[in-house]
C-alpha positions as CSV (number, residue, x, y, z in Angstrom):
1,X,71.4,28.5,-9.8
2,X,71.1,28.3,-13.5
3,X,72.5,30.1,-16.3
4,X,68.5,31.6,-17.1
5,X,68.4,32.4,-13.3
6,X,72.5,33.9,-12.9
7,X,72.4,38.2,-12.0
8,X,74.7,40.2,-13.2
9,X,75.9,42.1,-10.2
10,X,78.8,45.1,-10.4
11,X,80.0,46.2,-6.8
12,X,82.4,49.1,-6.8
13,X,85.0,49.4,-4.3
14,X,85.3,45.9,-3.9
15,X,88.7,45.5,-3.6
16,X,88.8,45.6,0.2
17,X,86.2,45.8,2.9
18,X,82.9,45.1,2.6
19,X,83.1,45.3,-1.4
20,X,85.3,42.7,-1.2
21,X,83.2,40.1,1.1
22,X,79.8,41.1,-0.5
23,X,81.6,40.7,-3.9
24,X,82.7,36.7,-2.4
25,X,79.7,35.9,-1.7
26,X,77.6,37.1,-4.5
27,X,80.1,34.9,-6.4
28,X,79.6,32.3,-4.4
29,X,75.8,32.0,-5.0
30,X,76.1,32.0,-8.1
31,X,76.0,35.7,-9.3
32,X,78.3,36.9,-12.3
33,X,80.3,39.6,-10.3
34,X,82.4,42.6,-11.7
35,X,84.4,43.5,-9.2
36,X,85.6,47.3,-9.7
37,X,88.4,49.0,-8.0
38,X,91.2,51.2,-8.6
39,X,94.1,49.1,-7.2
40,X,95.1,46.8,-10.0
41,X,96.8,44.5,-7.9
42,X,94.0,44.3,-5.2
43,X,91.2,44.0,-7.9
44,X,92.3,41.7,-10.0
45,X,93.6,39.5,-7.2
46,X,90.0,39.4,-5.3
47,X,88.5,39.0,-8.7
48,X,90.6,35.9,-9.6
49,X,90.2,34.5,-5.7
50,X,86.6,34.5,-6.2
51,X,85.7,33.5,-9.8
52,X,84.5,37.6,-10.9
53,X,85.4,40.1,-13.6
54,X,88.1,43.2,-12.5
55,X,87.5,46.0,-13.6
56,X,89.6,49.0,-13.1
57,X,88.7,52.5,-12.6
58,X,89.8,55.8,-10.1
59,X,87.2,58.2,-8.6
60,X,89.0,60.5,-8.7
61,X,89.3,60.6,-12.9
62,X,85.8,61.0,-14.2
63,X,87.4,59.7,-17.1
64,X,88.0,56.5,-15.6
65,X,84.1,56.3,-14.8
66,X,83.2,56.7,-18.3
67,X,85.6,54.1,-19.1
68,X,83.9,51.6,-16.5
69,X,80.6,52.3,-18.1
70,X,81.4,51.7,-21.4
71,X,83.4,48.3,-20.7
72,X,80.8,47.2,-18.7
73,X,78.0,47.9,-21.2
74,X,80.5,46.7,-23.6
75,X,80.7,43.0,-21.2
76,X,76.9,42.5,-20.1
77,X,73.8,42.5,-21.9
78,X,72.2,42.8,-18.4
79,X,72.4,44.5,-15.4
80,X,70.8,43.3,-12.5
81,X,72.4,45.0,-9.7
82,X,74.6,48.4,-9.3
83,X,76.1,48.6,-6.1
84,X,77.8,52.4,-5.6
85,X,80.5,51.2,-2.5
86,X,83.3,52.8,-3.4
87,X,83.7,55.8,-1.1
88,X,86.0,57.6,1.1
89,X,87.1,60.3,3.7
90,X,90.1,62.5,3.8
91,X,92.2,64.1,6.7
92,X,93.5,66.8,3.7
93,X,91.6,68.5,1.4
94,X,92.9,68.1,-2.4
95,X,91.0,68.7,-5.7
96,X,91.0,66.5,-8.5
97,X,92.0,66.3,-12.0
98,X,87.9,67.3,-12.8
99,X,88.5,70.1,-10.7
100,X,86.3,68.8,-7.9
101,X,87.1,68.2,-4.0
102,X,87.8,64.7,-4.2
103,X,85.3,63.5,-1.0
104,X,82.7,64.8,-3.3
105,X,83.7,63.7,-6.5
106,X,84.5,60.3,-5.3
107,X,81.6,59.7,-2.7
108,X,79.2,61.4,-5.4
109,X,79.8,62.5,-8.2
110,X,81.3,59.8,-9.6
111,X,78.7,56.9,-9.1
112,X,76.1,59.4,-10.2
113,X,77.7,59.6,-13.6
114,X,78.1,55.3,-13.2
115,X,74.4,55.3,-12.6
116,X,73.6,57.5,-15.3
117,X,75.6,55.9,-17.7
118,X,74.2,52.7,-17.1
119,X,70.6,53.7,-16.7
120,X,69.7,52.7,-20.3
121,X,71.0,49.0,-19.7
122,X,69.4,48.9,-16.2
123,X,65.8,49.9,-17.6
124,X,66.7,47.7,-20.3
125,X,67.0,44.7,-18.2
126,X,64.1,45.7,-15.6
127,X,62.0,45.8,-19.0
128,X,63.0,42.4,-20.0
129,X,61.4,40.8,-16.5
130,X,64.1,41.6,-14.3
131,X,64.9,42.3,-10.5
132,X,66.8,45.7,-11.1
133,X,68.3,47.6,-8.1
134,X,70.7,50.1,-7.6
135,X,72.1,50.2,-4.3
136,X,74.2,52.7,-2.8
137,X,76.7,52.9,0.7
138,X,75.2,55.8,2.8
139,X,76.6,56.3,6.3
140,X,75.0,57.4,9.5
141,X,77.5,60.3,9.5
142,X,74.9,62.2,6.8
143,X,73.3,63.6,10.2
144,X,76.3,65.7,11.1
145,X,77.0,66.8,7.6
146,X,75.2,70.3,5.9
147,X,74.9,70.2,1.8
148,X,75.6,73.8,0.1
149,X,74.7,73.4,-3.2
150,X,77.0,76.9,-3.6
151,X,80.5,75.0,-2.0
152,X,80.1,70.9,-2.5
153,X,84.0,71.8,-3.1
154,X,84.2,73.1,0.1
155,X,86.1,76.3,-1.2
156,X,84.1,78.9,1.5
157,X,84.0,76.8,4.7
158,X,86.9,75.2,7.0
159,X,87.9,71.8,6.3
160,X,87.8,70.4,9.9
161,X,89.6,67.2,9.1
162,X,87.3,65.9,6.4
163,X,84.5,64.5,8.6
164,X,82.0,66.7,7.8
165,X,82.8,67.0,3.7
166,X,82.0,63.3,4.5
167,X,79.3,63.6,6.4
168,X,77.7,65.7,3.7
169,X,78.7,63.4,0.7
170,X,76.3,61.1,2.2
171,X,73.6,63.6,2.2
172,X,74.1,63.8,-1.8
173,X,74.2,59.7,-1.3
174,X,70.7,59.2,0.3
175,X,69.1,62.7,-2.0
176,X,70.9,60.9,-5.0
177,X,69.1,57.8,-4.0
178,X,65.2,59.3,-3.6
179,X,65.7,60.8,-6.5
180,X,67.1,58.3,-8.4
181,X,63.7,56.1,-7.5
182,X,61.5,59.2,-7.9
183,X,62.6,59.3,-11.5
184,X,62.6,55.7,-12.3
185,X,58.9,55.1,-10.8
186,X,56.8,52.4,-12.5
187,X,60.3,51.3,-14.5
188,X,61.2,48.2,-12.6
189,X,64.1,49.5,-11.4
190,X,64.1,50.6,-7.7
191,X,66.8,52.3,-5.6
192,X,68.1,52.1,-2.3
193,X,70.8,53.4,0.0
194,X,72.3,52.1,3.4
195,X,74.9,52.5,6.8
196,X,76.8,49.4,7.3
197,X,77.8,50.4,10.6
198,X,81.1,51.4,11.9
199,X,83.5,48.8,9.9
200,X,87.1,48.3,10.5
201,X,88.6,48.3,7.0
202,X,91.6,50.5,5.0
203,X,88.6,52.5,5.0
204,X,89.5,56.4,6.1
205,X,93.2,55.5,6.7
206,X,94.2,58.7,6.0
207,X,92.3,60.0,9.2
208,X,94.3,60.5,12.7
209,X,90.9,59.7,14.5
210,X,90.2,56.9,12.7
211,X,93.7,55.7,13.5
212,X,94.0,56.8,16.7
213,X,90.8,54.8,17.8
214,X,92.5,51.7,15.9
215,X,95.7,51.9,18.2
216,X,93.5,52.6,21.5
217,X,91.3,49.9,20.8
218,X,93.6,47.1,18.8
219,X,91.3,47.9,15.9
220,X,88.1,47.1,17.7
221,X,86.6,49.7,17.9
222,X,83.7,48.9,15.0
223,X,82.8,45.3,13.5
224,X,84.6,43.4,10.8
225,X,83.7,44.0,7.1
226,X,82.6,40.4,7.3
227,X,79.7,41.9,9.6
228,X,79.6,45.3,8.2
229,X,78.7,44.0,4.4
230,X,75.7,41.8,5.8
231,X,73.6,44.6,4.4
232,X,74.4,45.5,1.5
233,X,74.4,41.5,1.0
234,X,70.9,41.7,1.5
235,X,70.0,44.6,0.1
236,X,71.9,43.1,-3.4
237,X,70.8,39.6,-2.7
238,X,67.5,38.0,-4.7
239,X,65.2,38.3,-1.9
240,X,62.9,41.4,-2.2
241,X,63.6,44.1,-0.2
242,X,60.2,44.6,1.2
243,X,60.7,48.6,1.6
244,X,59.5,51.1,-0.6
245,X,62.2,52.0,-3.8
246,X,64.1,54.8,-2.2
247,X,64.5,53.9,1.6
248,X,67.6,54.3,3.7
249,X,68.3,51.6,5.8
250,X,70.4,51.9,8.9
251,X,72.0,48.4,8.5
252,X,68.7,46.4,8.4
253,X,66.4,48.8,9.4
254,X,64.4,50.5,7.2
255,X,63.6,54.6,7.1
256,X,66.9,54.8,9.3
257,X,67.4,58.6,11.3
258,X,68.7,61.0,9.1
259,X,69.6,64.8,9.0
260,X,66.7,67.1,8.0
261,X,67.9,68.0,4.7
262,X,68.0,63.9,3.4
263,X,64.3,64.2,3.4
264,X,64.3,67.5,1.1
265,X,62.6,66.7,-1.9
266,X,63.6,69.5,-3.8
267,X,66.9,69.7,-2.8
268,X,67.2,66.1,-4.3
269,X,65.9,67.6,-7.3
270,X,68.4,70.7,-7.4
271,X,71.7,68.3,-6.4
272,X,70.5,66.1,-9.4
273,X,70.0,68.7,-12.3
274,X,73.9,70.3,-10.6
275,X,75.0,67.0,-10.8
276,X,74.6,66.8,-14.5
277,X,75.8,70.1,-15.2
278,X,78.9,69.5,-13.6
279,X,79.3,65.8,-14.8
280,X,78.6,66.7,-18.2
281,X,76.0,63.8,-18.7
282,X,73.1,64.3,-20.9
283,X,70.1,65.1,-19.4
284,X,67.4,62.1,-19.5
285,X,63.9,62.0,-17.3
């Protein structure tokens, strides 16, 4: 690959699991990678292992996110790929320094401010000739989660272990991601969201499910993050995507099953204008 041909790829959440593989072997193509995570040490020691940028930023601070934007627009000229992987689940329910339920703030609201920070570079870059994506980790879980635009900080409803707050972060994920390509129609820059399948990584640590299935199974209970990052691999990767800006994919396959309100146009459209209320972004078409 040539310096004319090298993408500037940013993958959050890439300083474990499948952040961290996909990260590797963007890098390994040939990509210029910023690898963004909120561990110093585990950031800047995957960054360093595999030629990338660290860059260091907490969810849970929407501070931090506007930091990230404006040292990466401050780094690249161009921005070829987003990739929104950071994520998580929670056994307790805590509210962050924004004032926001953290599964929300970090599985949502966060990389929607990323995104919308770095929207003017991305349609920059898409109008200079480029392949522009913004790719974003779903999960199959959105089918068993229920989006009230009244409580995303779960304040009115039991907390259950944290499942279904997840579950419903990634209906905001997939709605984000419609919308997202709804908006940015005709602009070059397309949007799509995925399900890895059920990785083993740090992922969810905090959840005595997720660790007791670890114990009863030796930890193989899902696939490695080797496996689980094949997608987003692909769907960050210079081959087109073949799928229509907006899809959810369910690992490779397109238009995977999701829960009815994923596929509620105007919902999408009310979680987005919320989004930037509560975000404090300004408001752009």
């Amino acid at each position: 690959m040539n310096a004319k041909e090298r993408r500037t790829i940013v993958v959050t959440g890439a300083s474990s699991g499948i952040g961290a593989v996909a990260a590797g072997r963007l890098a390994a193509a040939g990509d210029d990678v910023a690898v963004v995570g909120r561990d110093p040490e585990r950031t800047r020691a995957v960054a360093e292992r595999i030629g990338a940028t660290p860059f260091l930023a907490d969810f849970e601070r929407l501070d931090d996110v506007r930091a990230l934007a404006a040292a990466l627009l401050d780094r690249y000229d161009a921005i070829d790929v987003l990739a929104n992987n950071a994520g998580g689940l929670y056994h307790e329910r805590r509210v962050t320094a924004d004032g926001h339920e953290r599964t929300i703030q970090l599985n949502h609201f966060a990389p929607f401010l990323l995104t919308r920070l770095l929207q003017p570079r991305l349609l920059e870059s898409a109008a200079a000739g480029r392949d522009v994506r913004v790719v974003s980790t779903a999960s199959m879980a959105n089918q068993f989660g229920r989006l009230r635009l009244d409580d995303l900080d779960w304040e009115r409803r039991r907390w259950r272990g944290g499942w279904r707050a997840y579950g419903t972060s990634k209906i905001a994920t997939i709605l984000f991601v419609s919308e997202l390509a709804e908006r940015l129609t005709g602009t070059g820059v397309t949007a799509y969201s995925f399900h890895p399948g059920t990785v083993v990584t740090r992922f969810g640590a905090s959840s005595p499910l997720i660790r007791f299935g670890g114990a009863v199974t030796g930890g193989r209970y899902g696939i490695t993050p080797e496996e689980g990052s094949a997608p987003l691999e692909r769907l960050t990767g210079p081959v087109p995507v073949g799928a229509p800006s907006g899809t959810y994919f369910d690992r490779f396959r397109a238009n995977g099953r999701v829960t009815g309100q994923a596929k509620d146009p105007q919902l999408a459209r009310d979680l987005w204008t919320l989004s930037e209320g509560l975000t404090g972004v300004a408001q752009r078409s």
